[in-house]
Steps between C-alpha positions, in 0.01 A plus 500: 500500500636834413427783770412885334875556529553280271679289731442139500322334836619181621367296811572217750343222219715631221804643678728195453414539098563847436738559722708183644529360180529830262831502270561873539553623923169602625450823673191441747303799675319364790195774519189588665197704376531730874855543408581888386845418431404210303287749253825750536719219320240364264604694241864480546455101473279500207758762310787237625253178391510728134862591483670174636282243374801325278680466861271442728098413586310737748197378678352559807286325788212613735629399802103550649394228287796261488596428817692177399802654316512795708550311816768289353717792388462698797320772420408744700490877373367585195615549185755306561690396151686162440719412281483123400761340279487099435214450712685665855482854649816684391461874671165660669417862562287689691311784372411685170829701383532673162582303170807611490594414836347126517657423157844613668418231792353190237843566304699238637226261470364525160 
């Protein structure tokens, strides 16, 4: 399902699929509709999603309504974004940041 940022939603029943077992590393925002910085990086990740799609796959997950994979990553502030690469967690941040700024930090893992 794609969201109206025109980033693609994932949840705990395709999770493994899309993002465990994706070719290219996986950046994952773990979100919530209440979330204000959530909406504040939306944009950012769908302009990344755009930009960066021949090195990596951007998706994200309501945490609200998939409690499953956000319980067995940890997760506990929102967004919080997740870099996957060969099906394990490489780096996680904490916040939204500007574009320029969180492709600065995903560098040395895509």
């Amino acid at each position: 399902m794609i969201k109206a940022d025109g980033v693609p939603a994932v949840t705990d029943t395709d999770f493994a699929d899309e993002v465990l077992r994706a070719e290219l590393p996986v950046l994952v925002e773990f979100t919530a509709d209440w979330c204000p910085p959530c909406r504040q990086i939306a944009p950012v990740l769908s302009a990344v999603a755009r930009e960066e799609a021949h090195r990596m796959k951007v998706v994200q997950i309501d945490v609200d309504t998939n409690p499953e994979t956000t319980l067995a990553y940890g997760v506990l502030s929102m967004p919080t974004l997740m870099v996957f690469r060969a099906g394990e967690p490489v780096k996680s941040l904490v916040g939204a940041r500007p574009k320029r700024r969180l492709l600065e930090e995903l560098a040395d893992v895509v």
